[in-house]
C-alpha positions in Angstrom: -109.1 -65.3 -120.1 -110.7 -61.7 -121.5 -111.1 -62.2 -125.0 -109.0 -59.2 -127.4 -112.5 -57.6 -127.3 -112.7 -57.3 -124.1 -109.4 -56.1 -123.9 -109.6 -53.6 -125.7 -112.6 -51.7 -124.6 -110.7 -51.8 -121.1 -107.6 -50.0 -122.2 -110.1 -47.5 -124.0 -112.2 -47.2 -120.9 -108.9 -46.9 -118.7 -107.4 -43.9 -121.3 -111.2 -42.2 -120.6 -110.6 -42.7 -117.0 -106.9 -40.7 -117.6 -108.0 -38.1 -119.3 -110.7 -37.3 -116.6 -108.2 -37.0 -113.6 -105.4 -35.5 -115.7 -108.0 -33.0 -116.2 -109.0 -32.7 -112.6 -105.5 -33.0 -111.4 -104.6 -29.3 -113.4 -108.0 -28.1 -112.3 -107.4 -28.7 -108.8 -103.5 -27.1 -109.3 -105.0 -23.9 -110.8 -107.1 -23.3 -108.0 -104.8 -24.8 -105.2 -102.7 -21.3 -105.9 -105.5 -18.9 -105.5 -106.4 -21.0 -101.9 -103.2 -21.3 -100.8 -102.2 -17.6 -101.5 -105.6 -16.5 -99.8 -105.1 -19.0 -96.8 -101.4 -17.8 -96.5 -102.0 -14.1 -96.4 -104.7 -14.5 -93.8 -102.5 -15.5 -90.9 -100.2 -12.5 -90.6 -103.8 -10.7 -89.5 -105.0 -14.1 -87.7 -102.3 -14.5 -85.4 -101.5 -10.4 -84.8 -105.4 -10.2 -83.9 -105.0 -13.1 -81.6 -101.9 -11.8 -80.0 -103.6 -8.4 -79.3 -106.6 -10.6 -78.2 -104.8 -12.6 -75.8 -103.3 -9.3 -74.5 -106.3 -8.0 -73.5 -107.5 -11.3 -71.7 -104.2 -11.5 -70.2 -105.2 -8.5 -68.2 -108.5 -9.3 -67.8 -107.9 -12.4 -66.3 -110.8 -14.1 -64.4 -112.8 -11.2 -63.3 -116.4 -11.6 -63.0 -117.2 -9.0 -65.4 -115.3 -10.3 -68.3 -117.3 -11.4 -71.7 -119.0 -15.0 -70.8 -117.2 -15.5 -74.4 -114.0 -15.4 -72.5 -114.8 -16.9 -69.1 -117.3 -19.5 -70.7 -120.8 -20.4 -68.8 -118.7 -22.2 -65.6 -119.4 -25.3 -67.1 -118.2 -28.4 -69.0 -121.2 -30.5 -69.8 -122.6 -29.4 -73.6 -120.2 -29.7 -76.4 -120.5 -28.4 -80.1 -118.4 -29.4 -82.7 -118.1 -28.1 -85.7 -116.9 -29.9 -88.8 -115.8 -28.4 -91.7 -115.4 -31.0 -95.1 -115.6 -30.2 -98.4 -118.7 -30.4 -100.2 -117.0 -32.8 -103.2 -115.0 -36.0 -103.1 -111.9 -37.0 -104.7 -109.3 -35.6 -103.0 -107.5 -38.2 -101.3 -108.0 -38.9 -97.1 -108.8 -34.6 -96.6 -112.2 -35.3 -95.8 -111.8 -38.6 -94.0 -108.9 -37.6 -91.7 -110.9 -34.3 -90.4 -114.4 -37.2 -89.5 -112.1 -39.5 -88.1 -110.3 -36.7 -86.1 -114.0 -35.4 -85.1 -115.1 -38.9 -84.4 -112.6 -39.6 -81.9 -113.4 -36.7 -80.4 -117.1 -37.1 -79.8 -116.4 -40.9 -78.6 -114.0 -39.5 -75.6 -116.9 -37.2 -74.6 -119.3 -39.1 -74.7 -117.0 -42.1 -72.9 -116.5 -38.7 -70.2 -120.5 -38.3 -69.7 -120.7 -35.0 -71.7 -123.3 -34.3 -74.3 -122.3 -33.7 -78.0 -123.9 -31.5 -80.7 -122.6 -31.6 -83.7 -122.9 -29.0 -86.8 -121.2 -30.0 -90.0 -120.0 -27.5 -92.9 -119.7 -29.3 -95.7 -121.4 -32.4 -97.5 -118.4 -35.3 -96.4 -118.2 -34.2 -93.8 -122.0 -35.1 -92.4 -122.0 -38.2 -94.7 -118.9 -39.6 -92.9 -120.5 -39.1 -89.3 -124.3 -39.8 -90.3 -123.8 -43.1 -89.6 -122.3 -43.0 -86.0 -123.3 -40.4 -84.4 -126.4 -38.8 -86.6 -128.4 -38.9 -83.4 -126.4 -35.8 -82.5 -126.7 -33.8 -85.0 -128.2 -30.5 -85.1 -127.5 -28.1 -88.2 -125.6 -27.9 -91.1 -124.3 -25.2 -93.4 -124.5 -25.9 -96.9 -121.5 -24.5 -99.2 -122.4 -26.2 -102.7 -123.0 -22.9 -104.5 -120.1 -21.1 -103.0 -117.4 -20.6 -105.6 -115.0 -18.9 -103.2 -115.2 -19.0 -99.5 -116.1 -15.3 -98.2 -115.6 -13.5 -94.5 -119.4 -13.2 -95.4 -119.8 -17.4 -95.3 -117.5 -17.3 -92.2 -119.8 -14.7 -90.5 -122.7 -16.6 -91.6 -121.4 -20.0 -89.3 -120.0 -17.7 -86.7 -124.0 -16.3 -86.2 -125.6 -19.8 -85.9 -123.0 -20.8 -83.1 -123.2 -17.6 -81.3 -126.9 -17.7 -81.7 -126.7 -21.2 -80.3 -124.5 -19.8 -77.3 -126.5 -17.0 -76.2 -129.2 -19.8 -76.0 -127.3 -21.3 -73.9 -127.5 -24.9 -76.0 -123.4 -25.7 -75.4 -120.8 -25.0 -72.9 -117.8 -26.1 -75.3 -117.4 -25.0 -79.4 -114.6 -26.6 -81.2 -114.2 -26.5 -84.9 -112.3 -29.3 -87.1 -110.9 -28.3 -89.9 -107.2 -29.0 -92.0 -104.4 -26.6 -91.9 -102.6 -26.7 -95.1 -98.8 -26.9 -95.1 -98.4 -27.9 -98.6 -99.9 -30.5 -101.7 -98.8 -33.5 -99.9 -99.5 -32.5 -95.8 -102.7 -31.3 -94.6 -102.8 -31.4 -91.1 -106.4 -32.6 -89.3 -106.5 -29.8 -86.7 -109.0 -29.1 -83.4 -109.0 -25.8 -82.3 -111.7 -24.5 -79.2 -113.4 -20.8 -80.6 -115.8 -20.9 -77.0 -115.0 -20.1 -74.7 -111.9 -18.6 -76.4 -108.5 -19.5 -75.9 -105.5 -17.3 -76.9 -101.4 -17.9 -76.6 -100.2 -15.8 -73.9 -98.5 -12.5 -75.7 -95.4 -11.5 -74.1 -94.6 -8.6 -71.9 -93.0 -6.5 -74.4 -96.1 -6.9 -76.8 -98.3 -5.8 -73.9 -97.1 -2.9 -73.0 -97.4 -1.0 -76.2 -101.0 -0.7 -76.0 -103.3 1.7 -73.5 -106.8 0.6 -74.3 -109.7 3.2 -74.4 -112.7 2.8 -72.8 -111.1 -0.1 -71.6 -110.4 -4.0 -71.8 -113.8 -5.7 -71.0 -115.5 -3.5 -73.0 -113.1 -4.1 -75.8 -113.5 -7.9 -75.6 -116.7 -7.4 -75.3 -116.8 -6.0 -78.8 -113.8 -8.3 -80.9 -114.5 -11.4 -79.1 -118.0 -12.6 -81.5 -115.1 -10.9 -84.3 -112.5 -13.3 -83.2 -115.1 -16.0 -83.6 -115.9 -15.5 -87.4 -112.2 -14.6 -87.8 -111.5 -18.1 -87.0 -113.7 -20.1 -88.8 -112.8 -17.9 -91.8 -109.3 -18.4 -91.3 -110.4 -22.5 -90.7 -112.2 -22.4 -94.3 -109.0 -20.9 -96.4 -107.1 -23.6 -94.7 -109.6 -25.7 -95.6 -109.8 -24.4 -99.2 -106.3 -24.9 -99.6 -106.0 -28.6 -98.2 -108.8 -29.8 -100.1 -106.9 -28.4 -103.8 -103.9 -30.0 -102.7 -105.2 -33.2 -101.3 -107.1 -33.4 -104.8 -104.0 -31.9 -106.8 -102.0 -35.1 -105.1 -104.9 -37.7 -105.8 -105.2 -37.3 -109.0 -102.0 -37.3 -109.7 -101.6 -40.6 -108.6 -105.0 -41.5 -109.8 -103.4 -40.3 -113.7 -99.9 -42.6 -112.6 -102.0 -45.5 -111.8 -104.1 -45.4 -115.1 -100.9 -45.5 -117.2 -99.4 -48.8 -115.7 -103.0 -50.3 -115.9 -103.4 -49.1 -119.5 -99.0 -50.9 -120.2 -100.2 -53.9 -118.4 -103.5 -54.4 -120.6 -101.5 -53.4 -123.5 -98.8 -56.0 -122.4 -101.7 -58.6 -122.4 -103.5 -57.8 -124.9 -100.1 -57.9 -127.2 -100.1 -61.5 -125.6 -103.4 -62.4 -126.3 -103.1 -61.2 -130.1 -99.8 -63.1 -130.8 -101.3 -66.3 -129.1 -104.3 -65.9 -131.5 -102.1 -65.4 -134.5 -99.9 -68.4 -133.4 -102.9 -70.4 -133.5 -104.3 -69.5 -136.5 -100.3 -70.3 -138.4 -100.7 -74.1 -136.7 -104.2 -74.4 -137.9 -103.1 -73.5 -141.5 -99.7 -75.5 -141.2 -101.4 -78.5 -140.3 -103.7 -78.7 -142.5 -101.6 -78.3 -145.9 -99.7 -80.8 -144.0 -102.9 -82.8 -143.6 -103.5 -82.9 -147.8 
């Protein structure tokens, strides 16, 4: 049994421990709003720019001439993935859900014959899949001094894979990331960037538009755009998710301190009154003694 002692530097060390993730927990909800209002008024322009893209590839279709970023290389055999985690901890499953989803991922290709790159963005993220499949690793973007994610940080990713394209080192690019939907639900997402893939736009959206000098040449020009406009849109998801996961953890983190610090008190009340107790027999019985 602790001794009093010891019980109370643990319900000193416990209050410590809730002050620290109250602190992290307000923190985390002051910037949650700035991510989530920049993640939220980036996909009015994400999905108008891919419905306009997938206009243009519409009638495009599968002509030889169209950008290889469209039409791919012809085959299916090199895959990158690209896995975005945050570059801190605490904050819940975020970072664990988007490895897990990226693990399973590699496994089935590799279980298909394919061969897997991988390029992690973010610190987690290439800690949680060092292990496994480290062997396939090669790059990593490092985020630890960015403050606020930037279209310049997106462009920045977007280079390295195109570079990596042009080289003709993959076949297949698909980024893992978490779309925010709100401080409790963060959604592990895959999404392909290369070759690209766009939701058919309907008719009436397609016939607004007379494109001058012409489609290929357009695509030609907005589809390495479209890349860096994804990944940016992935990190402001990402941005987002990782507040609110943290927001949510440390909230329960602050919940969970509190009934530790009752219980401890409870016992430690306990452990007092049984001490005093004994002390009132020891007295009694000895002036009962003389």
């Amino acid at each position: 049994m602790p001794s009093l002692k010891d019980l109370k530097n643990r319900i000193a060390s416990v209050k410590s421990t809730r002050k620290i993730t109250k602190a992290m927990q307000m923190v985390a909800a002051a910037k949650l709003r700035r991510a989530q209002d920049a993640a939220e008024a980036s996909r009015p322009y994400t999905e108008r720019f891919n419905a306009v893209m997938a206009g243009l590839a519409a009638s495009v279709g599968g002509s030889e001439s169209a950008p290889k970023l469209l039409s791919g290389t012809g085959r299916d055999k090199v895959h990158l993935l690209v896995v975005m985690t945050a570059e801190r901890g605490l904050c819940g499953g975020f970072n664990g859900n988007i490895a897990k989803l990226a693990k399973t991922h590699a496994r089935d290709l590799l279980a298909a014959g394919k061969t897997v790159k991988i390029l992690t963005v973010g610190k987690k993220g290439r800690d949680a899949l060092r292990r496994d499949l480290g062997a396939h690793f090669v790059g990593h973007v490092d985020l630890t001094e960015v403050k606020r994610v930037g279209y310049a940080d997106a462009q920045g990713i977007a280079k390295d894979v195109l570079t990596r394209f042009d080289a003709e080192e993959f076949d297949v690019a698909t980024m893992f990331f978490a779309r925010f939907e709100n401080v409790v639900v963060q959604h592990p997402t895959a999404q392909q960037i290369i070759p690209a893939k766009f939701e058919q736009a309907d008719d009436a959206a397609a016939t607004l538009y007379d494109y001058e000098p012409g489609e290929e040449e357009i695509l030609a020009d907005l589809l390495p755009r479209g890349v860096a406009t994804a990944i940016f849109s992935a990190l402001l998801e990402n941005a987002a998710s990782e507040q609110g996961a943290r927001m949510s953890a440390m909230d329960n983190a602050t919940r969970n301190a509190g009934e530790m610090i009752d219980k401890l008190t409870i016992e430690f009340n306990r452990s007092r009154q049984a001490v005093i107790t004994n002390e009132l027999i020891e007295i009694i019985s000895g002036a009962e003694a003389l």
